[in-house]
C-alpha positions as CSV (number, residue, x, y, z in Angstrom):
1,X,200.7,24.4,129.7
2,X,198.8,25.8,132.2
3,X,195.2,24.3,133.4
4,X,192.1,26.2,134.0
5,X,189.3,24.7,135.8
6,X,186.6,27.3,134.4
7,X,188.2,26.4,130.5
8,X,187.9,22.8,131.3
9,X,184.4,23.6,132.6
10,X,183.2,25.8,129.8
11,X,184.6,22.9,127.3
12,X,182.9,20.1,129.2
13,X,179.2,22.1,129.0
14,X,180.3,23.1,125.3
15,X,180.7,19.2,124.2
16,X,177.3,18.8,126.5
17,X,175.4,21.3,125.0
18,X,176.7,20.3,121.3
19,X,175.6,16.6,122.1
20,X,171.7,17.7,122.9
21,X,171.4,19.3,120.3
22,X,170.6,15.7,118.2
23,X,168.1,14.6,121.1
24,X,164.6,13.8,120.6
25,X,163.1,15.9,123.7
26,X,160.3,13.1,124.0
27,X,163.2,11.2,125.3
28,X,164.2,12.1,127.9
29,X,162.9,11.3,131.6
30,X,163.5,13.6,134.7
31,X,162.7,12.9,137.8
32,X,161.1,14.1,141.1
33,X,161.0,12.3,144.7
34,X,159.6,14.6,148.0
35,X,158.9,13.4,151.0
36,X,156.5,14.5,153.9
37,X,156.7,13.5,157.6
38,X,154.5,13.7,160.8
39,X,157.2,15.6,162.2
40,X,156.0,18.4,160.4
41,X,153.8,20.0,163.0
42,X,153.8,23.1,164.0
43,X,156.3,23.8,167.2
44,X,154.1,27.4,168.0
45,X,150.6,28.9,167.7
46,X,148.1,31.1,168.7
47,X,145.9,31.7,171.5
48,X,144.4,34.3,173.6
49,X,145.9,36.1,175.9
50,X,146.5,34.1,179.2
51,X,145.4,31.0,177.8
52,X,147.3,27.9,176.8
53,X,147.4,27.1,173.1
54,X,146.4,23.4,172.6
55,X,146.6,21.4,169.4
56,X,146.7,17.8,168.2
57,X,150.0,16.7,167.7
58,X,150.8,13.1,166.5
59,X,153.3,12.0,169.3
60,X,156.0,9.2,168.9
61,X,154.2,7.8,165.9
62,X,156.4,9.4,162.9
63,X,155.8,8.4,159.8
64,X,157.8,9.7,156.4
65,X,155.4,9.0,153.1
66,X,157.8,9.7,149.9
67,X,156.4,10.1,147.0
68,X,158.5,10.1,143.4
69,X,157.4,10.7,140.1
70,X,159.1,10.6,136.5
71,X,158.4,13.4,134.4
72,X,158.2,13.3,130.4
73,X,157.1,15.8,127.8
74,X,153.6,14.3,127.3
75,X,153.5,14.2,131.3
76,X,153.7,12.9,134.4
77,X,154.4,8.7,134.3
78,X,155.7,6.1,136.6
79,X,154.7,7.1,140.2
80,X,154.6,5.5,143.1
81,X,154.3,6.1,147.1
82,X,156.7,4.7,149.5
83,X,155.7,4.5,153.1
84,X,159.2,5.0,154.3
85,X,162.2,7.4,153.2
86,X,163.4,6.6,149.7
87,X,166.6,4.1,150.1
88,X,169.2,3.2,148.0
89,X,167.2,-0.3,147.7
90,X,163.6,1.2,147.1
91,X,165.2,3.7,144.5
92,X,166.9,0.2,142.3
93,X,163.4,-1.3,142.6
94,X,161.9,1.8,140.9
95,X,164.7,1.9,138.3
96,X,164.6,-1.6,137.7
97,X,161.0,-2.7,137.8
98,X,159.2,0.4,136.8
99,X,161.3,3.3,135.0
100,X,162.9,0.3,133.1
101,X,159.6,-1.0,131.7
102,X,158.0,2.4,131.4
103,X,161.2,3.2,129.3
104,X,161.4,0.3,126.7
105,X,157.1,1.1,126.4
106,X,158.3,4.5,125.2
107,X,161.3,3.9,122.8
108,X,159.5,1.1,121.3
């Protein structure tokens, strides 16, 4: 016997896809995180010629706002703003004490 990784693969997503087929697509819950940072300014620009460019530029102060957001079919639910990156810690206490809750609301 000889194995195949792509046969085992193609198998795997076969049983997947056979197993979504039964599944309410109210259901299910996908979600989104991004994160934006002071760091994000803008290292060149413009200026006339001979003259220095000069631009406001928030230096030593960086700050990371993160925001995430669960994503149904009737829409957007269960967001919320960290002022920090997303940790491992941050992400258990938005599994646990809101996705959790908003969860049992919706199977209910």
């Amino acid at each position: 016997m000889h194995w195949s990784r792509s046969e085992t693969t193609f198998e795997t997503a076969a049983g997947l896809f056979d197993g979504l087929l039964d599944l309410d697509p109210a259901k299910p819950i996908f979600l989104d995180e991004i994160a934006l940072s002071t760091k994000m300014s803008r290292p060149r620009g413009r200026s006339q010629c001979g003259e220095r460019c000069r631009s406001a530029v928030a230096h030593g102060h960086w700050k990371t706002t993160t925001f995430t957001g669960a994503l149904r079919l009737s829409g957007m639910t269960a967001p919320m703003v960290l002022d920090g990156p997303m940790t491992g810690v941050a992400f258990l206490a938005y599994a646990v004490g809101i996705l959790h809750r908003i969860q049992a609301l919706a199977w209910t």
